[in-house]
N, C-alpha and C positions, 0 to 999 in steps of 0.2 A: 486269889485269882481275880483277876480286871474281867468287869463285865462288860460287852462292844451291845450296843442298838446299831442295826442296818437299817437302815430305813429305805423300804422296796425289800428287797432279800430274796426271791425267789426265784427271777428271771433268767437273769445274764450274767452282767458283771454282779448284781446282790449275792448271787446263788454263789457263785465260786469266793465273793467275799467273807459270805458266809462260813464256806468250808476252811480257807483260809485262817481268818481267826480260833476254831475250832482246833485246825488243826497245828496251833499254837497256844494253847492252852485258856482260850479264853471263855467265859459264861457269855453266848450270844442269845439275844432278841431280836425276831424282827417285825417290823411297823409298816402294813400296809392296809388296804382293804381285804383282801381273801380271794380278790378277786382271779388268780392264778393259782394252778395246784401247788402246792406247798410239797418241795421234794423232802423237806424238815419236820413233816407233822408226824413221824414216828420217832423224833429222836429227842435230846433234852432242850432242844432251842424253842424257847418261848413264844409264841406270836401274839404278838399284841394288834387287835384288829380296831384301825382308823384312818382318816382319812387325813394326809398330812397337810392338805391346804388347809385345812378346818385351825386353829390356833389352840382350841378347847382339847381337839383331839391329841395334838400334838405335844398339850401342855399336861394333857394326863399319859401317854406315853411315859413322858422323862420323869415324872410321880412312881409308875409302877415299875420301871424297872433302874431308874437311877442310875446311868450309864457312864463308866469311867471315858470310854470311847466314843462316838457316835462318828458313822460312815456313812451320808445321804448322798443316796445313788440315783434318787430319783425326782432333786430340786429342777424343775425346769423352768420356773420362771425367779426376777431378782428378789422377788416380796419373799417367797415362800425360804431363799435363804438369809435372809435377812431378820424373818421370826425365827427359824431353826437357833439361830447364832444368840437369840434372846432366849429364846427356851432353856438350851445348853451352855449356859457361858459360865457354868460353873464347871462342866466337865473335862477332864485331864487333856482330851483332844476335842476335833470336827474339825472331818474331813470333807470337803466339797467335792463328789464326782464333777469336773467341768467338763471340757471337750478342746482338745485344736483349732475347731473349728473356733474360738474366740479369740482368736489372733484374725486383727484385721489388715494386715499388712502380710503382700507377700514377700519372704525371705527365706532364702535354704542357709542353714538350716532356722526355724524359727525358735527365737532362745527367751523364755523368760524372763522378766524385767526388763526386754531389749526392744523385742519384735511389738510394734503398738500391737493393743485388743481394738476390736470392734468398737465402736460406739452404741449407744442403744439408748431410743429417746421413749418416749411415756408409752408411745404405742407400739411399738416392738415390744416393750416390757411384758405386756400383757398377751400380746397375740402367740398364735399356736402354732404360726405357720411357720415348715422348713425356713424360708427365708430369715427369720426371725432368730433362728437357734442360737446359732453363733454372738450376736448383740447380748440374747439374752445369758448365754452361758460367760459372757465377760462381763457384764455386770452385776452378776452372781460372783464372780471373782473379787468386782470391788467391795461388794459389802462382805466378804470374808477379809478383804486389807482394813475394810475401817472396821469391823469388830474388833481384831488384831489390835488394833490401835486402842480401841478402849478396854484390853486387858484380856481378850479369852483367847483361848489358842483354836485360831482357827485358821487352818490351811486350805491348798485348793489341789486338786491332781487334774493334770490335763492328756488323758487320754487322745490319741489318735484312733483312725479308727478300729475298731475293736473287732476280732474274729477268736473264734473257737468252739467247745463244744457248749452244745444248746444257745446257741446265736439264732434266736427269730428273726433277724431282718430279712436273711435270706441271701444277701450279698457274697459272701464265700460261695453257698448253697448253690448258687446261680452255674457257677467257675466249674463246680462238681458233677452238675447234673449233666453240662455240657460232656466234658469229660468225661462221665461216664457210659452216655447215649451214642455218643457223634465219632466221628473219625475224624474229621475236620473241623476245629472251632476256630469260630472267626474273632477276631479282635481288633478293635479300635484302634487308628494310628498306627504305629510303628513298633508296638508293644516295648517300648520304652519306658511307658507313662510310669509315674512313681506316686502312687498316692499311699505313706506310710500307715502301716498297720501296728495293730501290740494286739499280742496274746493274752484274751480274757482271763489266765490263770497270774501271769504277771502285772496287769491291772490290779489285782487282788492283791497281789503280794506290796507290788508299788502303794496303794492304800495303805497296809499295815503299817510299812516302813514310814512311811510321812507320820502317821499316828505317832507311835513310839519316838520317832528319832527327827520327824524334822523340825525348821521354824517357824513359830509364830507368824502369821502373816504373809506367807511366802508360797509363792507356786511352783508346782513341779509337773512337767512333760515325762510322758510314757509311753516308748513304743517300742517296738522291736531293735535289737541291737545294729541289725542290718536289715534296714531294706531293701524290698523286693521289687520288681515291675513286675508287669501284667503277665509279660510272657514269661518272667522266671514261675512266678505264681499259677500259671495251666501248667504248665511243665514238671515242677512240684506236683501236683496233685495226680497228675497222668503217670509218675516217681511209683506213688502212696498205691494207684489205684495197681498197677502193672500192665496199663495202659500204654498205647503208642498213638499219640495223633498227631494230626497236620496243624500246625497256627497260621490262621489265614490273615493277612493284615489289609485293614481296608479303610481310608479315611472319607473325607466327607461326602467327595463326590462319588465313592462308590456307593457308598452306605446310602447315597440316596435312593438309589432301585431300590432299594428297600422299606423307603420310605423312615429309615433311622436315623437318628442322630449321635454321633460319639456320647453325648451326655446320657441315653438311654441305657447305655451298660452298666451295670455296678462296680465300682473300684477304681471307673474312670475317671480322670482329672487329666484339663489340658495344662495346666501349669503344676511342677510336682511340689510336694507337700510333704515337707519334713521336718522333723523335730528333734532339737536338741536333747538327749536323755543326760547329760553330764552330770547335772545337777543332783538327780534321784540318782545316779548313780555314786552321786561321793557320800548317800546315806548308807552303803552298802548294798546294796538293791540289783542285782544282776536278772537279764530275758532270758526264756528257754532257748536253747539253738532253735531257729525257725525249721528246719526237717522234722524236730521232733514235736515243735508244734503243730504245723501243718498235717504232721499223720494223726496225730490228737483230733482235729479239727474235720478232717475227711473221714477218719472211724467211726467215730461220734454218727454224721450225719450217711450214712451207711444203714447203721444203726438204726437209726431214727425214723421216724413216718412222714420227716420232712419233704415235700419236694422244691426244687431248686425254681423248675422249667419257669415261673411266671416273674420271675425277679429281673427280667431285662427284654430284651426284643423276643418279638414272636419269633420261635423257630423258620415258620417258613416264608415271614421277611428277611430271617437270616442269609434263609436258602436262595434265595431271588438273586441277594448280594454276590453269593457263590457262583449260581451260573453264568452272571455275569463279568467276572474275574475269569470266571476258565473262559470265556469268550476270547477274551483281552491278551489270551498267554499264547 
């Protein structure tokens, strides 16, 4: 039996990476601080507790559990994949979690080795800030091509963004709480907008498959097989919940009684955002049907002690918008 290291593993995409592997017959460990509760500490997966900027620490991880696999879901800067790739360049895979967002060019759909990445110069490398993500998660990409080159198999998976169950951003969360409080939810634009999403459980599978089956050096995009807009995605949820509500569409100059901005929503993008899955999919690698992830992803947060309400405009800057549109009609 193959043993996989996650490194992160409790979260999000670690957490369903985790079960994933598991539930494909693999000896998993995972590599973090402790600092999240471990949904794993009653079961047979190992935790190895350190700090993966640390090199020392990192370098006795791949000691203690010797990993035919390794899944790092939580490199965010280019240094910290660039030691991973030297730690493990003896092992059978290493897998980069990247992001979409490391394509610097925009193009529909965007296709690896096509669509330019980002740039990223000494001080983006380092820095923490959103701005920075995308630079940094592309040149975490190259030093997974130039390890490649000098012989280890190391791949990269480029997620879009990512929703499902136990998703802390709060992004989905947002969509639901709406829907589930309000009779009227407003939205941004024309609810047209397309910013593509993948289902945290197929992010996890997509990981696997690149493991196992893909190339050395080569990148792969991951998102849902059909994307959605804004307004298919409240309407979806209002589906799940047995909901009926109003979509109110309102761009910038209404939005401004409000005092908001389109960018203040989650899941809004003014130019849409999508990714080619071709590739991951010619490894065998198939998405859930989105209805059945979506009701996965609104059960869950049900479920859960999550609330949505703070992950976008104040409700009753929303509401100002509102009265202002029925003025209008």
């Amino acid at each position: 039996m193959d043993t996989a290291l996650v490194i992160g593993g409790t979260r999000f995409i670690g957490r369903h990476t985790v079960a994933e592997l598991r539930d494909h017959g693999y000896d998993v460990a995972i590599f973090n601080r402790g600092e999240h509760d471990n949904p794993f500490a009653d079961t047979a997966v190992e935790h190895v507790r350190g700090d993966r900027t640390d090199d020392a620490d990192l370098a006795d991880a791949a000691r203690a559990v010797s990993p035919d696999v390794v899944i790092d879901c939580v490199a965010y800067r280019p240094r910290e994949v660039r030691t991973a790739t030297r730690v493990f360049d003896d092992a059978d895979a290493y897998v980069y979690v990247s992001s979409g967002a490391a394509y610097g060019e925009e193009a529909i759909p965007k296709r690896e080795g096509e669509t330019a990445l980002c740039l990223c110069s000494d001080e983006q490398a380092t820095d923490d800030s959103n701005a920075s993500y995308g630079p940094r998660k592309a040149e975490g990409d190259r030093a997974v091509f130039d390890a490649a080159a000098e012989g280890v198999r190391a791949m990269s998976v480029r997620p879009c963004n990512v929703y499902g169950p136990h998703d802390y951003t709060g992004r989905v969360d947002y969509w639901i709480e709406r829907v589930s409080n309000h009779d009227r939810v407003l939205v941004p634009g024309d609810g047209t907008n397309v910013w593509h999403r993948a289902y945290v459980e197929d992010v996890a599978a997509a990981l696997r498959f690149v493991a196992e089956n893909g190339d050395s050096g080569e990148a792969y995009n991951v998102g849902d097989r059909r994307a959605t807009t804004l307004d298919e995605l409240v309407g979806g949820i209002a589906t799940v919940l047995g909901e009926s509500v109003e979509t109110v569409h309102a761009g910038s100059r209404e939005l401004a009684a409000g005092d908001i901005d389109t960018d203040d929503f989650p899941l809004y993008r003014y130019y849409p955002h999508l990714l080619s899955t071709t590739k991951l999919a010619r490894l065998g690698w198939e998405s859930t049907p989105h209805a059945e992830a979506l009701a996965a992803t609104v059960d869950e947060y049900v479920e859960s002690d999550r609330d949505g309400y703070e992950h976008g405009p104040d409700r009753e800057d929303e509401a100002r918008v509102l009265n202002v549109l029925d003025t209008l009609v």
